[in-house]
C-alpha positions in Angstrom: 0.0 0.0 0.0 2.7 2.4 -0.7 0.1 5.3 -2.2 -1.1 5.5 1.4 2.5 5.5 3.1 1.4 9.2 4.2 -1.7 8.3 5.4 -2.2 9.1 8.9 -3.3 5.7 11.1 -3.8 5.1 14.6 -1.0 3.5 16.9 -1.7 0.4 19.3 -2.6 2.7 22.3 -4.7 4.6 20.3 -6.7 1.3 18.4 -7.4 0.1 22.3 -8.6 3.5 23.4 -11.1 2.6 20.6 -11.6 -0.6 21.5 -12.6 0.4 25.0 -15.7 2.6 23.6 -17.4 -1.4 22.9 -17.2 -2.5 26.5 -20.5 -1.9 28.5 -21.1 -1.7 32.0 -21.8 -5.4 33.6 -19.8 -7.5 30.8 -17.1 -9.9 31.2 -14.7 -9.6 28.6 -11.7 -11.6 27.5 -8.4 -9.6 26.1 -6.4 -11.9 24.5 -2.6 -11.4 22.9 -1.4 -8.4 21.3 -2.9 -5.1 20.9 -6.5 -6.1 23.4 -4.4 -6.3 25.9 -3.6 -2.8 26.0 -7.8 -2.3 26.5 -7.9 -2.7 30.3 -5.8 0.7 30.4 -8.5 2.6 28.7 -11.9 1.7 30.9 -12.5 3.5 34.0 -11.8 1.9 37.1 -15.1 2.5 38.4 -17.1 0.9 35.7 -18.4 -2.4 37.0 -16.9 -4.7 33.7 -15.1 -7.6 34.8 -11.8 -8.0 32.5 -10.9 -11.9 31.7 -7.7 -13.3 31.1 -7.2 -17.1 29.9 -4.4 -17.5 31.8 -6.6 -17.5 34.9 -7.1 -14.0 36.9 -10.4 -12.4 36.7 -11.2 -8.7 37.5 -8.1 -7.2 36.8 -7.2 -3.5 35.9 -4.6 -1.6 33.9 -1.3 -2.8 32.4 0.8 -1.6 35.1 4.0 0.4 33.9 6.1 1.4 37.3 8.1 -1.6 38.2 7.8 -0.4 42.1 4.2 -1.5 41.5 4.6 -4.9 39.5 3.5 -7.9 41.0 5.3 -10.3 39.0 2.3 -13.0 40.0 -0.3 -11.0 38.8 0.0 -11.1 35.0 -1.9 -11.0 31.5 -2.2 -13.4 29.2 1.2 -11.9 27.2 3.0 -11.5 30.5 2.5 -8.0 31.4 2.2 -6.6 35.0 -1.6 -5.8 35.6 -3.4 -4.3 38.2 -5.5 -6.1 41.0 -8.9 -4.4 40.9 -11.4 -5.0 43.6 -12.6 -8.5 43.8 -9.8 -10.2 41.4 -10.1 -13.5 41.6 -7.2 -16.4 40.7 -7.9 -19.4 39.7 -6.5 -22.9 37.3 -6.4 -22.8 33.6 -9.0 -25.7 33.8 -11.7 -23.2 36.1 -10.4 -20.6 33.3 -11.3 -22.7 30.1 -14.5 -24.1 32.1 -15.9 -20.1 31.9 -14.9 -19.6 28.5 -16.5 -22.6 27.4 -19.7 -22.2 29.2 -20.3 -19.4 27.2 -20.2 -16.5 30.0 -18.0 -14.0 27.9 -19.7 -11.3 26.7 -16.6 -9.9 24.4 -13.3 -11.1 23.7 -11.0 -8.9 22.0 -8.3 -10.7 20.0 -5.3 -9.8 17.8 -5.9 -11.1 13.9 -3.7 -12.0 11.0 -6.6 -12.2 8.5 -10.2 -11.9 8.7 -12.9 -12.8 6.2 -15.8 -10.9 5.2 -17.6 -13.5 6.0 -16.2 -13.2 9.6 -13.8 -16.3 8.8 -10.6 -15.9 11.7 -7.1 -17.0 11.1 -4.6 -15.6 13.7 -2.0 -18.1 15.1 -0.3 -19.3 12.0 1.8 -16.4 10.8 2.9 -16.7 6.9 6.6 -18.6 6.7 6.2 -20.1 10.1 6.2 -23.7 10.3 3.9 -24.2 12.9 1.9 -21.8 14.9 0.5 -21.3 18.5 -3.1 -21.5 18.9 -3.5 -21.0 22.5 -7.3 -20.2 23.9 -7.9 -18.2 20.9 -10.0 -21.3 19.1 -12.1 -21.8 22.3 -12.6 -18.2 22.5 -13.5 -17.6 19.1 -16.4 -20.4 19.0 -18.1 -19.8 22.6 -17.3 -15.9 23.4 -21.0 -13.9 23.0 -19.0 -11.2 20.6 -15.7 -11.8 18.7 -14.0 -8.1 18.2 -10.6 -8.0 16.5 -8.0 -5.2 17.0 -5.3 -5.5 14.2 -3.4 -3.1 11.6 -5.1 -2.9 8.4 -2.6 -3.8 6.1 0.8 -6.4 6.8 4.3 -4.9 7.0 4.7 -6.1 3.1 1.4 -3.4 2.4 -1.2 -6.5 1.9 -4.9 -6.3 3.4 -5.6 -8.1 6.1 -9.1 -8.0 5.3 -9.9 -10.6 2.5 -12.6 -11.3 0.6 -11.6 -15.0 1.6 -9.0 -16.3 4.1 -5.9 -17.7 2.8 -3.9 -18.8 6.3 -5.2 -21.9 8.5 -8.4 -21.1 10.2 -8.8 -20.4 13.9 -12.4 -20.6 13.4 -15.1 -19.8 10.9 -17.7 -17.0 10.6 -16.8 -16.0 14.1 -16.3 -12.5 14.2 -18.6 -9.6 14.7 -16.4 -6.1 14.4 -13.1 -5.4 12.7 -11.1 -2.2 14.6 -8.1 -1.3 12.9 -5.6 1.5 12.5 -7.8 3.3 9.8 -11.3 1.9 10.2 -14.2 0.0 12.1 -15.5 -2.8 10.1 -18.7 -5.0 11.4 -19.2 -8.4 10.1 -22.8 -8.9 8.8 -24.9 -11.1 6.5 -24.8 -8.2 4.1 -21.4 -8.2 4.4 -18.1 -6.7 5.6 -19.6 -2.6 7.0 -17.9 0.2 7.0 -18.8 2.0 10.2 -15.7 4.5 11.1 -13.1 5.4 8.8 -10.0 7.7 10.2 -10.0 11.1 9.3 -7.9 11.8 6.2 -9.4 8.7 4.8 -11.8 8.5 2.5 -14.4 5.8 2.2 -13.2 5.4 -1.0 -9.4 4.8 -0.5 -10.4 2.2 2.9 -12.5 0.5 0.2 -8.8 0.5 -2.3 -6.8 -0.6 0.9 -9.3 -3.5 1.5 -9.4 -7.1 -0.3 -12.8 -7.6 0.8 -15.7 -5.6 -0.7 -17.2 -3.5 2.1 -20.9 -1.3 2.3 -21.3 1.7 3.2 -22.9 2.3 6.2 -26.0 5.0 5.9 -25.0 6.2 9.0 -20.9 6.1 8.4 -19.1 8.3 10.9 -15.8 9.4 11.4 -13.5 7.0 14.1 -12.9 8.8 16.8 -11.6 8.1 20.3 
């Protein structure tokens, strides 16, 4: 995508700060590798949403960036310092998987290497890798309420991310509800791949260039902001 190297985008923080807008008061929601787990950082503290973590702590709070503060047994799912809220509970990766699979996450928010427009998921088999790492991601993509994925738009090599059909192994199919990346929010529908939000100095136009997958324009399209 070199004719939109100058284009402005959004940085990790900034694509969580998004993020954080979609997480309503009373949810449990799962943050899973990458760029979600930046999303505890963004919700006010006060806000009664329980934040999930499928290496087993529930209720936590921010990603913790003073090392005076870091409890080094109190960690996210990527091994980053996070803060005990009230009530953060502990418990075994079997109790962990046992919540996830009974179906009592409303969102989990998960890093993506492709996604369909039909809401197809691959993300733990990068591209020249001989194997991959699926972790919880599979169990969270089939029995989480809401799939939302936070990823760039584009690879480093300028490709979209969004396809008209996945190309890399699956982590699972027609699982995803909302695409936030660093220029646009996409939601997954039977009509399609929506475009909700584009970033300011983009046009719906040049998303819909930058995007392998054919996308509608919402009637009520808005400009992304945080």
């Amino acid at each position: 995508m070199t004719a939109y190297a100058s284009k402005p985008r959004l940085d990790d923080m900034a694509m969580a700060l998004r993020a954080a807008r979609d997480v309503e008061e009373g949810m449990i929601v799962n943050l899973g590798m990458g760029i979600p787990m930046l999303v505890s950082s963004f919700v006010n503290p006060d806000r009664e949403v329980i934040f999930h973590s499928e290496n087993g702590i529930v209720g936590f709070g921010r990603v913790i960036e003073d090392a005076a503060l870091v409890d080094p047994y109190c960690v996210n799912a990527g091994g980053q310092p996070i803060e005990r809220a009230r009530g953060t509970s502990f418990m075994s990766h079997d109790e962990s998987f046992a919540l996830i699979r009974g179906g009592w996450i409303d969102i989990t928010m998960l890093g993506g290497l492709e996604v369909g427009a039909n809401g197809d998921l691959a993300n733990y088999h990068p591209p020249g890798k001989l194997v991959g790492s699926l972790g919880g991601a599979q169990d969270l993509a089939f029995c989480a309420k809401k799939v939302v994925v936070l990823m760039t738009h584009h690879t480093k090599a300028g490709q979209s991310k969004i396809m008209s059909q996945v190309r890399l192994p699956l982590t699972a199919p027609a699982c995803v509800s909302r695409v936030i990346t660093d220029i646009a929010v996409i939601d997954i529908t039977p009509d399609g791949a929506v475009l909700r939000e584009h970033l300011a100095g983009w046009t719906p136009e040049e998303v819909q260039r930058a995007t392998d997958a054919p996308l509608v324009i919402a009637d009520d399209l808005a400009e992304l902001s945080l």
